[in-house]
N, C-alpha and C positions, 0 to 999 in steps of 0.2 A: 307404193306407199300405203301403207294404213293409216285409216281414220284416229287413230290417237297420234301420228308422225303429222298431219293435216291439223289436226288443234294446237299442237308445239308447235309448227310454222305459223299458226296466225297471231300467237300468242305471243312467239317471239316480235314479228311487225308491229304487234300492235306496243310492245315493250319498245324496239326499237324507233316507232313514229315513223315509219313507211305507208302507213295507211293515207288514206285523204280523210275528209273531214267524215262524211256520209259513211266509211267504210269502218273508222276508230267508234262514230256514236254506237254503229250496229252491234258491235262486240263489245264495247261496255255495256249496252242493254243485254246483251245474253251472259254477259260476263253474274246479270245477276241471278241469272235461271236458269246453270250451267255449270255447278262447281266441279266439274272439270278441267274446263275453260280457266273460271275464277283461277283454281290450282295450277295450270299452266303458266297463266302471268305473273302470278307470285315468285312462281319459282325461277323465272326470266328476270323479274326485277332484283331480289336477292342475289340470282350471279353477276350480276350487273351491276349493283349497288357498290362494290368497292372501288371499281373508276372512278369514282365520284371523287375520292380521298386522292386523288393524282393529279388534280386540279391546282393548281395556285390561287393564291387568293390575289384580287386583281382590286386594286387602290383606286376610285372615284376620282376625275378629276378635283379639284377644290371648287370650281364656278360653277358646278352641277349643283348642289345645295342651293344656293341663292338664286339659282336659274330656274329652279322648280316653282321655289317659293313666290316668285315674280309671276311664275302662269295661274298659279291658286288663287282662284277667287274664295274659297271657304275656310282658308285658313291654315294652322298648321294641324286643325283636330283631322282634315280629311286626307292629310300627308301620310300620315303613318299607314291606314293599308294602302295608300297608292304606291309607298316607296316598299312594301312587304311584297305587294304582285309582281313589280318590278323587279326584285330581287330574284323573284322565283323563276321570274322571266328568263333573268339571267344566268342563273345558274344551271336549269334546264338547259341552257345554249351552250355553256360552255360545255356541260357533263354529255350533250349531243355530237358535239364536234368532236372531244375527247375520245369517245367511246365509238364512234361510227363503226372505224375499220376492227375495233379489237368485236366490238359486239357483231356484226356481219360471219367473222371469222366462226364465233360461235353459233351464232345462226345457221350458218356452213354445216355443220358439224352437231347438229343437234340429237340425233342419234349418238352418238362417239364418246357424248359430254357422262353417257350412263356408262360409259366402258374406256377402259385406258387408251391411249391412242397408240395407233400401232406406226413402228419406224416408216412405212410407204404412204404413209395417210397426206397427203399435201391441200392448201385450201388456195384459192384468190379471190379476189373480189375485182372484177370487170366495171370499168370507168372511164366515165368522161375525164371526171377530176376531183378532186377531195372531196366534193361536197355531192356526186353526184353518183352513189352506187346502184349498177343498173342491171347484173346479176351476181351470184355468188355461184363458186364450183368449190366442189370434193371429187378430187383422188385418189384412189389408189393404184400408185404406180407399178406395184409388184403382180396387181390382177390385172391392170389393164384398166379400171373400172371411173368412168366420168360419170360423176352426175353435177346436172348445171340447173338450178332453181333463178327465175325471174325475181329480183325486186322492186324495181321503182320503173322499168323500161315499160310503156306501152306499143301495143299492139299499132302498126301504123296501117291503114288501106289500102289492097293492092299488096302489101309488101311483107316479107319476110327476112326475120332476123338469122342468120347463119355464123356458127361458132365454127374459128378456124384454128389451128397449132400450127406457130412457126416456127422454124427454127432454121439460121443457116444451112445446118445438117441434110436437110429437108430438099429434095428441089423444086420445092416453091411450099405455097400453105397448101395444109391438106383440110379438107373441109371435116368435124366432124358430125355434122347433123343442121338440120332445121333447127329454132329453137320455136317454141308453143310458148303458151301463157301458163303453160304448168310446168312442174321439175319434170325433166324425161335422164334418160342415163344414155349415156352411147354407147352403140353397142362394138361388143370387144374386139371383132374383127375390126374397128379402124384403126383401133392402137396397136394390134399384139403382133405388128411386123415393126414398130418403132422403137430403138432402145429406149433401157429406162431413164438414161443420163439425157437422151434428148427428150424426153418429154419432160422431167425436172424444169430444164432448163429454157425451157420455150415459152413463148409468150403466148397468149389465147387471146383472141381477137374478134369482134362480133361487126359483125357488114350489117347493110340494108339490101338484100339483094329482091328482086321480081320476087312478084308469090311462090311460092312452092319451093324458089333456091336458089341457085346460081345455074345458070343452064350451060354455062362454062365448065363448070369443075373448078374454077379458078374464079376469085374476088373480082366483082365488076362494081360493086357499089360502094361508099364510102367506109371508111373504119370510123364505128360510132364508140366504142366501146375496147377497151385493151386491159391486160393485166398477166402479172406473172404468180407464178406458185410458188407458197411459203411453206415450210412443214410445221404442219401441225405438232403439237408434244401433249404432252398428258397436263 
């Protein structure tokens, strides 16, 4: 990866709120001494900005108003920005939940997004469960070609994360790699004896296995992490 592919990934996190608190302040303070950076997130927030409009607008209950008003000690003058944060609050949540897996997909794909996407190109996003994306992968199935980038999953002591492909077809999962705390790619001899209809079609799967890997060849620790491959389009 080059150092301009390294800014559009942080820039995308930092658009999509995968950072933590300590990790979002440090890139908006560079965000100001760095229009590069700056330029990265603008252009993350702009593709992103039209989920927004996908949203339904979502009706208050009626006892919320008078419910507020009852905890106000100041009145109704200090209502108005407190009910303004709040909204913002809220809408930030829904435009988050909304956009997770489409925004991921392009995160996925950040390179692809300057160039049309090609028919073999496929993306997933690896999870616990809706709310909990813990990496993203790009393929292409016609080269053989995995690359799997970490987002929200940490590093555990002792232990390592390993990415597996299953597939009925298959007889049993086939391990492709360790995973690190950085994006790595696998390399093509573990695919290019697999068709391309079974790799399509397989699920990708992440263990916790012993440091270093699985000393089996075969999953010994639990499945943290699952997901299947969508294709990409232009």
């Amino acid at each position: 990866m080059t150092e301009r592919d390294d800014l559009d990934l942080l820039a995308g996190e930092y658009v999509l709120g995968t950072l933590d608190t300590a990790e979002r302040a440090a890139v908006a303070a560079r965000r100001q001494r760095e229009p590069d950076l700056d330029a990265a997130i603008t252009a993350w927030e702009r593709r992103l900005a039209p989920l927004a409009e996908t949203i339904a607008p979502v009706e208050a209950p009626a006892s919320l108003f008078p419910s507020i008003l009852g905890r106000l000690d100041g009145g109704t003058d200090s209502l108005v920005p407190l009910l303004e944060r709040r909204l913002r609050r809220w809408r930030m949540a829904a435009l988050g939940a909304g956009a997770l897996a489409a925004g991921l997909a392009l995160f996925a794909l950040t390179p692809s997004l300057r160039n049309p996407a090609q028919p073999g190109n496929f993306v997933a996003v690896l999870q616990k469960d809706a709310a909990s994306p813990a990496f993203i992968v790009s393929v292409n199935v016609e080269a053989r070609s995995l690359t799997i980038r970490p987002v929200a999953a940490r590093p555990q002591p002792n232990k390592s994360y390993e990415l597996w492909l299953v597939n009925d077809k298959l007889p049993g999962p086939r391990s492709l790699g360790v995973i690190g705390d950085r994006p790595f790619t696998v390399e093509k001899a573990r695919l290019s004896s697999v068709p391309e209809q079974v790799v399509q079609q397989a699920v990708l799967a992440v263990t916790l296995e012993p440091e270093g890997g699985s000393p089996s060849g075969q999953p010994t620790g639990p499945i943290l992490y699952s997901g299947t491959l969508v294709q990409a389009t232009p």
